[in-house]
N, C-alpha and C positions, 0 to 999 in steps of 0.2 A: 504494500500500500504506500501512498505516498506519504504517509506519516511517523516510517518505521525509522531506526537506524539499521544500520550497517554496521559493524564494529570489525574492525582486523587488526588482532592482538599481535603486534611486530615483535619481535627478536629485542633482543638489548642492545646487538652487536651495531655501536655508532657508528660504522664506516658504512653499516648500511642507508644511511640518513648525510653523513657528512665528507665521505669522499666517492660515495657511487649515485650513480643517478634513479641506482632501483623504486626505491619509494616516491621520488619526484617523480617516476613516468609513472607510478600507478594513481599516484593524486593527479595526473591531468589526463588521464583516461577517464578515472572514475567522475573527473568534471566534465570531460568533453560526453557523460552518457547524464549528466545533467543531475548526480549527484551535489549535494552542497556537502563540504569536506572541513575537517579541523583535525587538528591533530594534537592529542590528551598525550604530551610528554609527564613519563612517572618517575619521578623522582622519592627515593628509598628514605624516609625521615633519619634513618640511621647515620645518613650522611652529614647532618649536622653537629655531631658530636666529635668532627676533625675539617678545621678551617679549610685543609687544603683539601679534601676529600667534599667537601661542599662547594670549593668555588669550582671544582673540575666539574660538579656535579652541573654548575651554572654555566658554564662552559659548553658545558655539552649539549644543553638545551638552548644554549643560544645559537647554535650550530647548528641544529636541525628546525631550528625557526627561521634562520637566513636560508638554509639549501630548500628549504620544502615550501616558504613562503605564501602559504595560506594559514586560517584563523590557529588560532596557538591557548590551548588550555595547557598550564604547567599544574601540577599536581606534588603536593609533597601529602606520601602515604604513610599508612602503620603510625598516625598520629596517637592511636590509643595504647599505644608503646610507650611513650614517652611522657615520663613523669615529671617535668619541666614547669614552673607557673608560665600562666598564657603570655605575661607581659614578654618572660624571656623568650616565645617562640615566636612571636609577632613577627622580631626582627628577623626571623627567616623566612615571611611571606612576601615582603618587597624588600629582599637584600640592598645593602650600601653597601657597594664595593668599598668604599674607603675606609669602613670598620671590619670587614674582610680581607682585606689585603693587612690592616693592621693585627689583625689576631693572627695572621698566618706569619708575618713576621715576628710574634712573638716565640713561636715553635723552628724558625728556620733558620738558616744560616746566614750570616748577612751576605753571601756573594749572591743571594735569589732575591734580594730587596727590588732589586730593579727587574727582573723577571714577573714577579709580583704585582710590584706595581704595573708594569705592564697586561697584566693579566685584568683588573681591576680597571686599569681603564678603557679596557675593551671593552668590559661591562657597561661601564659609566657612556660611553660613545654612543652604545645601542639602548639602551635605558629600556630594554624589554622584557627581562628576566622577572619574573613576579610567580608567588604560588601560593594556590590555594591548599588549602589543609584538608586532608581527608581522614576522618576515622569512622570505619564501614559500620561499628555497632552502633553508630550516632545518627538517625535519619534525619535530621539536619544539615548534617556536614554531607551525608550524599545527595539529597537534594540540592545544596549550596553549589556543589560541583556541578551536578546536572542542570542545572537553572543555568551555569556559564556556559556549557556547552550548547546549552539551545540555543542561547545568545549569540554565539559565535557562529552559526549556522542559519541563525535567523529562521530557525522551527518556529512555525503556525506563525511567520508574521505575514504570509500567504493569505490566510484565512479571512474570510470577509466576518466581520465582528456580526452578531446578531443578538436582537433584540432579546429579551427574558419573555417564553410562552406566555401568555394570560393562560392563568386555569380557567378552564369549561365549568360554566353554572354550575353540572351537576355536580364539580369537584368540591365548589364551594359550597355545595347542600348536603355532603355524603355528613361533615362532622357539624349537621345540627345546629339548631340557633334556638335563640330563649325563644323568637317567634313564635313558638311551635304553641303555645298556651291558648 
């Protein structure tokens, strides 16, 4: 029907997103047959528990947001993992490279400072790396996710809006009125 999705659960392997052109040709097939497309990058919540193991993670998805260049839901999962208060996780839903490249030069050597910072300010250049938080027992947070993906895809904005039925007289007579005396 025209209102279903499609889902194709890719591989991890990022060469397949960032130096081949496999998934780009199948997101302009799947548009050229009149598909609307987006692409739910997963990122492992685990990964913010190591600076450098997060900004590759942001790395990654900014890579396959430039090669595949259609709508972009970033996802950080297994949020119900993580025993963190919410104010500290915040800062991992719209990363600042520049407190990121700083935490990772707290663990690095200093010959990577400028490696680092260069990493950091790729981020900062594309300013697109942003994620939403998912924890699957919370229907909230999956709803929160799937609300962006409709968005990104522009689900039912198709749709011609319609009026609310009138109920039929006799619906409004089934539950009775004091008239009845």
């Amino acid at each position: 029907a025209d209102d279903d999705y499609f889902i194709i659960d890719c591989p991890g392997q990022i060469e397949l997103y960032s130096h081949m052109p496999v998934m780009k040709n199948i997101v302009a097939a799947l548009q050229r047959w009149g598909f609307m497309t987006c692409a739910v990058f997963v990122l492992d919540s685990q990964f913010i528990a190591d600076s450098g193991k997060f900004l590759s993670g942001c790395l990654a998805c900014l890579s396959a947001m430039v090669q595949l260049e259609i709508a972009h839901v970033n996802v950080l999962t297994k949020m119900d993992l993580i025993r963190k208060k919410r104010s500290f996780m915040e800062r991992f839903y719209q990363p600042d490279p520049e407190n990121l490249v700083a935490d990772l030069n707290e663990s690095s050597n200093p010959s990577m400072y400028r490696l680092n910072q260069a990493m950091g300010e790729l981020l900062e250049d594309y300013s697109l790396v942003g994620f939403l938080p998912l924890n699957i027992y919370d229907p909230e947070s999956l709803n929160f996710v799937l609300s962006h993906i409709d968005q990104a895809v522009q689900y039912g904005e198709d749709l011609e809006p319609r009026d609310p039925e009138e109920p039929e007289a006799s619906d409004m007579d089934a539950g009775g009125t004091d008239d009845d005396d």
